[in-house]
N, C-alpha and C positions, 0 to 999 in steps of 0.2 A: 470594616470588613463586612459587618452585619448588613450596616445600610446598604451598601455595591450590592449584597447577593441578594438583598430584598428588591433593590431598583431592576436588577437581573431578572427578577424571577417575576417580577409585574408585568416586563417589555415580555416575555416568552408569553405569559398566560395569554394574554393582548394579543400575542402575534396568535397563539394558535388559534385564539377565538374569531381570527378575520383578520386582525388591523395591522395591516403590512407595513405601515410608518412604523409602528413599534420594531417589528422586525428592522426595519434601517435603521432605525435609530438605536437599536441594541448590535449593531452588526457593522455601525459606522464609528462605536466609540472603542471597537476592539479593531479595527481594520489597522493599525499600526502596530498593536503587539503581534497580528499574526504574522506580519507581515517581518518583522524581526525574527520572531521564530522561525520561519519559512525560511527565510533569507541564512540565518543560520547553517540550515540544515539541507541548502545548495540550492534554492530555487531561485533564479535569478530574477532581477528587476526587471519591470516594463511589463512586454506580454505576456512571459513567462507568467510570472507574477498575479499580472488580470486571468489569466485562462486558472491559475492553481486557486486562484481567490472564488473563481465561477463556480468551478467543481468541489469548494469548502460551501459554499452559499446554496447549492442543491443536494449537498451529503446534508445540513441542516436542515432544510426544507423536508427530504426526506424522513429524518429523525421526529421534525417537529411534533406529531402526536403524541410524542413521549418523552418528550427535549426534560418538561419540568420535571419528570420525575428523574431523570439521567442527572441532574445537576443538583447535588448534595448540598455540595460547601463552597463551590465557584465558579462562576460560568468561564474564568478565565484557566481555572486550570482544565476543564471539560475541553475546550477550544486548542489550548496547548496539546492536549492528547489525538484530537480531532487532528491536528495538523500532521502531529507526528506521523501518523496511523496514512494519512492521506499521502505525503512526501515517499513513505513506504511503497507504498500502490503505484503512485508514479514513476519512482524508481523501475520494480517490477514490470508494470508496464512497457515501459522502454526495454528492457533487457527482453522482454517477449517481442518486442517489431526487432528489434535486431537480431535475435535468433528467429525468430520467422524469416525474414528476408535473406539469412546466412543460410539457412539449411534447405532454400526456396530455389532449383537451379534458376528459375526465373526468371528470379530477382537480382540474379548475376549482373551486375553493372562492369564485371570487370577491374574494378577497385579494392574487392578482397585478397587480401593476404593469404597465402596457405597453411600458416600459421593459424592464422583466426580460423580457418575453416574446418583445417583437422581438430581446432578442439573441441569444436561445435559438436563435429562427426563421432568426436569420441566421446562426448558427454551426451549426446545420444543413444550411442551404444552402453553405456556406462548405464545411462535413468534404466533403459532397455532390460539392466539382468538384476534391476530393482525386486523386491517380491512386491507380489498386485497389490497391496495397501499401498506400501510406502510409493511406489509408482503412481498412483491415481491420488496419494499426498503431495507429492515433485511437480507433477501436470498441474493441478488444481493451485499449488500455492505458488511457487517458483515462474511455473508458464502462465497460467490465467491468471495471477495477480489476485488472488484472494486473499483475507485476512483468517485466521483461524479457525473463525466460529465458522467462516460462508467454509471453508476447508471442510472442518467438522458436520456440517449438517448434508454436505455431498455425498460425503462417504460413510455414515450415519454413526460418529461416535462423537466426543465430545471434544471442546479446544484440551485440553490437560492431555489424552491420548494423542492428539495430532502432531502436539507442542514436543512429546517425545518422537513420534516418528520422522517428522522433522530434525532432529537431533540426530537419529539413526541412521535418515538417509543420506544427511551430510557427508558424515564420518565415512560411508560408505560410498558416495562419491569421489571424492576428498583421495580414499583409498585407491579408488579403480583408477581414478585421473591421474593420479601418483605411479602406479603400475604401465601405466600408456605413456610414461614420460612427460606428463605435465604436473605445474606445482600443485595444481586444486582450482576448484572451479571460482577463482578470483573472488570476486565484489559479486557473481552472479547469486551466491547461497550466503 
């Protein structure tokens, strides 16, 4: 375990210092554990797969100034987390172009149900009688796809306070979508 997080932590210092062989070469011997993880956790094979692999290889690239000190005890559990965190956002993502395009008259193709659209409508109205934090917590985390801390530095408190209004706007979604005749805002919260 020592030597993996030594041979780990030579290929990062390498790549940040320049040499971008090290980066593949530390980035091609984990590309099948991520790729199980991922896979796991619904991302499909093929392009899917290459496009969630792109956007893991520039969330690092990103990180890199600081990759060596983020990585304690294992670059592969650092990368497990990196995926998790990333499958998250993707998720999100998606559920934001679909509610964008649901509540878009637009983007009306004529293929939505009025089911799907009154819940939109109603979870709308429902963020809508949110109080102004927890509302600009629902936009920022739920619609824009941020993770806690980018949450946190938005709205200028920290993940721990976010992490509970999150919690509170749920329940209180959860509650008004329940009152408007739906079971709750599904897989969206």
């Amino acid at each position: 375990m020592e030597a993996t997080l030594l041979r780990d932590r030579t290929l990062i210092d390498r790549w940040r210092a320049g040499d971008a062989d090290a980066g593949v070469t530390l980035l091609d011997h984990y590309v099948g554990y991520v790729r199980r993880i991922a896979m796991r956790l619904g991302v499909r094979s093929g392009s899917e797969f290459e496009e969630f692999w792109q956007d893991l290889v520039l969330r690092l690239i990103q990180q890199l100034p600081g990759l060596g000190e983020r990585v304690r005890t294992s670059f592969a559990g650092y990368l497990a987390w990196q995926v998790r965190d990333l499958v998250r956002a993707w998720r999100r993502r998606r559920r934001h172009v679909v509610a964008t395009d649901l509540l878009d008259p637009a983007a009306d193709d004529g293929l939505q149900p009025d089911a799907q659209t009154a819940f939109w409508e109603a979870l709308n109205d429902c963020s809508g009688q949110l109080p102004p934090r927890e509302q600009a917590v629902f936009e920022h985390r739920f619609l824009g796809g941020l993770d806690l801390g980018e949450v946190a530095t938005r709205v200028g408190s920290n993940a721990n306070a976010v992490a509970q209004a999150v919690f509170r706007l749920v329940r209180r979604l959860r509650d008004c979508l329940t009152g408007k005749g739906f079971d709750g805002p599904g897989d969206l919260l």
